[in-house]
C-alpha positions as CSV (number, residue, x, y, z in Angstrom):
1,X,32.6,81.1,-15.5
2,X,34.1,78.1,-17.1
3,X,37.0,78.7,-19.7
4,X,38.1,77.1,-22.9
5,X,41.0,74.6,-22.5
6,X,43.3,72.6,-24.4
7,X,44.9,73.1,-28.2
8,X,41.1,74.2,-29.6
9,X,40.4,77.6,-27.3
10,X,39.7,80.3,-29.4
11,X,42.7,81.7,-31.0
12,X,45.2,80.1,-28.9
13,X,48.3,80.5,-30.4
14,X,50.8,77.4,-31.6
15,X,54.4,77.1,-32.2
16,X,55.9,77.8,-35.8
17,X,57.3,74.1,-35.8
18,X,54.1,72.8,-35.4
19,X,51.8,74.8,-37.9
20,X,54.5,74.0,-40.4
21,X,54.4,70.3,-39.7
22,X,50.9,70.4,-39.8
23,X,50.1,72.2,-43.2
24,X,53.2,69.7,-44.5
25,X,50.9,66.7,-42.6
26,X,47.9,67.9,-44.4
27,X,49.3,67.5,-48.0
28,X,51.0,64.2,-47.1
29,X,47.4,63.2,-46.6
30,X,45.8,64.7,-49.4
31,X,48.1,63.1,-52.2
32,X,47.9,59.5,-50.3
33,X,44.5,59.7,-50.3
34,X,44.5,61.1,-54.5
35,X,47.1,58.3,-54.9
36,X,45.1,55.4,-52.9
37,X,42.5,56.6,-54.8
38,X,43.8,56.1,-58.2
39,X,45.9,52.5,-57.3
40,X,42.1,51.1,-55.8
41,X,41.0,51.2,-60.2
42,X,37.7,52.5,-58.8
43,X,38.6,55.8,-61.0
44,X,39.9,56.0,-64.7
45,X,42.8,57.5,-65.3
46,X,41.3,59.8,-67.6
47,X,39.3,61.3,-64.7
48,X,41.7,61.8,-62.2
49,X,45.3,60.3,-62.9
50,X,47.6,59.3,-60.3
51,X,49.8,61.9,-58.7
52,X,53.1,59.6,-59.9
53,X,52.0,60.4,-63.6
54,X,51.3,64.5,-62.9
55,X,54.6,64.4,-61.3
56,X,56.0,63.4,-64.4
57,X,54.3,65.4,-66.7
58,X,55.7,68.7,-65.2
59,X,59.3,67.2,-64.8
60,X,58.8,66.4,-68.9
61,X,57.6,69.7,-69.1
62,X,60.9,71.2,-67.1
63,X,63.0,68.7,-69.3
64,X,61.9,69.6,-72.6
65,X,61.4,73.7,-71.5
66,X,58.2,74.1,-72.3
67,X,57.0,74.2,-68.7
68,X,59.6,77.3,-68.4
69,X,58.5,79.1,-71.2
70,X,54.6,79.1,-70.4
71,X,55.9,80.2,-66.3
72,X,58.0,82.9,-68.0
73,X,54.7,84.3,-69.9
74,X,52.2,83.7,-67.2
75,X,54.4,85.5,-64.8
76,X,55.3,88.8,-66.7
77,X,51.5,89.1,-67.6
78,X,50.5,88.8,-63.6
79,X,53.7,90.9,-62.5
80,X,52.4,93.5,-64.9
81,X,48.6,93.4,-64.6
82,X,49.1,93.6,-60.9
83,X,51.5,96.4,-61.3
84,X,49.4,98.2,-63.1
85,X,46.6,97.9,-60.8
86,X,48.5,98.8,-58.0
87,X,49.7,101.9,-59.4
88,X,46.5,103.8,-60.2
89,X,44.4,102.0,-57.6
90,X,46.4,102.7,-54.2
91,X,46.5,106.3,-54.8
92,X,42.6,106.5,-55.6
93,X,42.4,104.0,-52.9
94,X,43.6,106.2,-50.3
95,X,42.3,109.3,-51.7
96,X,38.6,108.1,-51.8
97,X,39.0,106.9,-48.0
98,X,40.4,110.3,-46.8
99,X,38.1,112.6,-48.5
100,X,34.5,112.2,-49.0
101,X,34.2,114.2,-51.9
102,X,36.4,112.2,-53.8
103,X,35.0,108.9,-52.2
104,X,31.2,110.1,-53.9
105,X,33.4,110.0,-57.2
106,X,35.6,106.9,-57.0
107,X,33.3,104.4,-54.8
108,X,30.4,104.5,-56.5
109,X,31.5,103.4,-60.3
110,X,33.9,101.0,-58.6
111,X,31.5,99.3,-56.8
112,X,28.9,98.9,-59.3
113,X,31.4,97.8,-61.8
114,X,33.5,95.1,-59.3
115,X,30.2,93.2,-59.8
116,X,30.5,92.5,-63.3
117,X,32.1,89.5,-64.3
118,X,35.4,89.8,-65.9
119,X,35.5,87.0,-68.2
120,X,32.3,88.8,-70.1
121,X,34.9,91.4,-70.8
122,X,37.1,89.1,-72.6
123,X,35.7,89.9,-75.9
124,X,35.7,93.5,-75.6
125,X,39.4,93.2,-74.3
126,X,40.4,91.3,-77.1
127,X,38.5,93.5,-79.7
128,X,40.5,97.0,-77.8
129,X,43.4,95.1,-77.5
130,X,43.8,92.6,-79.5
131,X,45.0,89.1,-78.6
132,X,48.7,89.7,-77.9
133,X,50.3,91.2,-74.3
134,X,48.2,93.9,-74.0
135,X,44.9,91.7,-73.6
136,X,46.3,89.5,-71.1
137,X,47.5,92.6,-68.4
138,X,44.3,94.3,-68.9
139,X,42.4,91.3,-67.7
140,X,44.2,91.1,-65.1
141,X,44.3,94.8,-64.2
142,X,40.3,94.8,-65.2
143,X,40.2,91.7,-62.4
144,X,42.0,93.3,-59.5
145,X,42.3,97.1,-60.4
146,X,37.8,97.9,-58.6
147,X,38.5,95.5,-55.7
148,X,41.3,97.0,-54.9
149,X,40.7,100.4,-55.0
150,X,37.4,99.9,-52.6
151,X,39.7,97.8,-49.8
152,X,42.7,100.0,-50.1
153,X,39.8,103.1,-49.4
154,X,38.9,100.7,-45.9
155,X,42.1,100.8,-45.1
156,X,42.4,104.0,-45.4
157,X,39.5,104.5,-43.5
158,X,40.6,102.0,-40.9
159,X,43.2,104.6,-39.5
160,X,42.1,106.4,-36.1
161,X,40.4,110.0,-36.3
162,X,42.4,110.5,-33.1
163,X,45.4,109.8,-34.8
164,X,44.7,112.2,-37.5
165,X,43.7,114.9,-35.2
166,X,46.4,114.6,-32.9
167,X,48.7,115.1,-35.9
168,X,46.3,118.6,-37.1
169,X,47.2,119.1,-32.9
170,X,51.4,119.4,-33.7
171,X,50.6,121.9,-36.9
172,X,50.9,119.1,-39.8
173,X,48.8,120.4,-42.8
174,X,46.3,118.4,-44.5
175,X,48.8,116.8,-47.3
176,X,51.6,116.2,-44.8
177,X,48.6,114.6,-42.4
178,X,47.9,112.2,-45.5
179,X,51.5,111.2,-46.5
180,X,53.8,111.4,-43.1
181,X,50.4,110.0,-40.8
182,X,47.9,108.0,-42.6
183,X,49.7,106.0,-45.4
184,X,52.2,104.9,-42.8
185,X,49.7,103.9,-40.5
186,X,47.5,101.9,-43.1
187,X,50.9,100.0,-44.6
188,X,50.5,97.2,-43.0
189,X,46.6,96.4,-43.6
190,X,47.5,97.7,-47.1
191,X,50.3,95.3,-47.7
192,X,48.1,92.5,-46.4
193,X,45.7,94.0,-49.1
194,X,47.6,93.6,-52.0
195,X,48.7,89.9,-50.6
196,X,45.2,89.4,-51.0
197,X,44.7,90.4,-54.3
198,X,47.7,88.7,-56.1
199,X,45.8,85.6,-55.4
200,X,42.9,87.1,-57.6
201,X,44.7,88.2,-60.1
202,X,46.2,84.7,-60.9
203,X,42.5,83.8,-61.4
204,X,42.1,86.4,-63.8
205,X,45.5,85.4,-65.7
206,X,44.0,82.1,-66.2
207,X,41.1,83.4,-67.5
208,X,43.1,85.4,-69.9
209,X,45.0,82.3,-71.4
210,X,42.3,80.1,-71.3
211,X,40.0,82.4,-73.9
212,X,42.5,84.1,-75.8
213,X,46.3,82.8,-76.0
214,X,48.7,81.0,-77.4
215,X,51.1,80.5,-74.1
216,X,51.3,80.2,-70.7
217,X,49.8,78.2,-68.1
218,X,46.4,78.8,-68.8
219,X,47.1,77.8,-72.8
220,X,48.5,74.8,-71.8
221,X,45.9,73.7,-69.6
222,X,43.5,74.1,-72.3
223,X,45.8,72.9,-75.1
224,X,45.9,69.7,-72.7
225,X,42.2,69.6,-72.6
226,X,41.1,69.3,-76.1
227,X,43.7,66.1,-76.5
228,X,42.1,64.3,-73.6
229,X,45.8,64.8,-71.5
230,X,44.1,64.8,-68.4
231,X,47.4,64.2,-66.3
232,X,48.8,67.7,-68.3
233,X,45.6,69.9,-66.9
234,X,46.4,68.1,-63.5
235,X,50.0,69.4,-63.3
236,X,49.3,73.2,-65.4
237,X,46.6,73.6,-62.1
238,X,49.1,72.0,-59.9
239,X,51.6,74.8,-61.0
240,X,49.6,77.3,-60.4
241,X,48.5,76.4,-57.2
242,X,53.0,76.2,-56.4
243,X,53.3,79.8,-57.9
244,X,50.6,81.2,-56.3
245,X,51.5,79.8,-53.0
246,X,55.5,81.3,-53.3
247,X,53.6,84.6,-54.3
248,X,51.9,84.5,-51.1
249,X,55.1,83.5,-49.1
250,X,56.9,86.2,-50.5
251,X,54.3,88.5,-49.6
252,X,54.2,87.4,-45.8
253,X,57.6,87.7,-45.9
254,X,57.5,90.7,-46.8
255,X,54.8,92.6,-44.4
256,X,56.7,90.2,-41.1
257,X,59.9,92.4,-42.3
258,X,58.7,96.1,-43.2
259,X,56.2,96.2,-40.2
260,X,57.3,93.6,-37.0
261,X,55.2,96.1,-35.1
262,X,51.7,94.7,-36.9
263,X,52.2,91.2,-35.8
């Protein structure tokens, strides 16, 4: 039977140094080719400014502060919408996917309201909660808080039956079973879980401060839209994309120290 060779077989592994070089290649690319594009004069600058002039928006932005203070808010609302989420939607996470009467409870609700689009709740939020702090976090909590609940349940379901039973074998009782056998064994698909859905609820921020704020990086983008500052909606998504991106980092960070085993 004839193999797979060279650097495209299926899931052939790569060194570190050269992934790295590669994803740094790939930007390099991608902002010649935005900045080609915009020095050519085939575009307006009003449609897609040069990369020179978003560049210096945010370090304006940094000068001045502002770019600070809308980071500061857009980062406490995520931090605690996610929080918040995480909280109440681990524990029903991993109760729905350990016990089946519970799961006929949780599952069903969550997964007929994960399909209902969160920015239609933005109205209701704001009339419960008003348009201050409160409105923000429970978008974002709204956003990740169903998903969440139904993957953390897989995960929990994910964990070997022979693995449970061996531990029923050595006389562990059904609570000890759940909190010394299953939850460690799930951690690492969990914590890859929650990496996942960080990324979401940065969406769901944006949302937030795009309908009803007066800060933060979502506000700004918007603020940025109505005056035609096309270079300032360039750098607010740019930002975004930069926090996001560290979140993520921290977050594989993270799971490569607490579980080695899992890689």
């Amino acid at each position: 039977m004839k193999r797979d060779k060279g650097d495209f077989r299926l899931r052939k592994e790569i060194s570190q140094r050269r992934f790295i070089l590669s994803a740094i290649l790939t930007f390099i690319i991608i902002f010649a080719g935005w900045w080609a594009l915009c020095a050519s004069g085939n575009v307006r600058e009003l449609f897609l400014p040069s990369p020179i002039k978003v560049i210096g928006d945010i370090a304006a932005g940094a000068k001045n502060g502002s770019l600070w203070v809308n980071m500061g808010y857009s980062i406490f609302r995520i931090t605690m919408g996610f929080l918040l989420s995480v909280a109440i939607g681990v524990p029903l996470g991993i109760l729905a996917g350990s016990f089946k009467p519970l799961e006929a409870i949780i599952a069903p609700i969550c997964e007929f309201i994960r399909y209902m689009p969160v920015p239609a709740f933005v109205p209701l939020v704001m009339v419960w909660c008003g348009i201050g702090e409160a409105a923000k976090i429970t978008i974002v909590f709204l956003g990740c808080f169903f998903q969440l609940v139904l993957m953390i349940a897989d995960d929990a379901r994910s964990v070997s039956d022979d693995l449970l039973s061996s531990s029923y074998t050595l006389g562990t009782t059904r609570w000890t079973t759940v909190t010394k056998v299953l939850i460690p064994a799930m951690a690492p698909k969990m914590m890859l879980t929650l990496r996942m859905m960080i990324g979401w609820g940065w969406t769901y921020l944006t949302v937030a401060e795009l309908v009803a704020s007066s800060s933060g990086l979502g506000y700004s983008i918007l603020k940025a839209q109505r005056f035609l500052h096309t270079e300032s909606i360039f750098s607010g998504i740019l930002v975004i994309g930069i926090l996001g991106l560290i979140t993520d980092r921290l977050f594989a960070f993270a799971i490569k120290k607490m579980f080695p085993w899992a890689e």
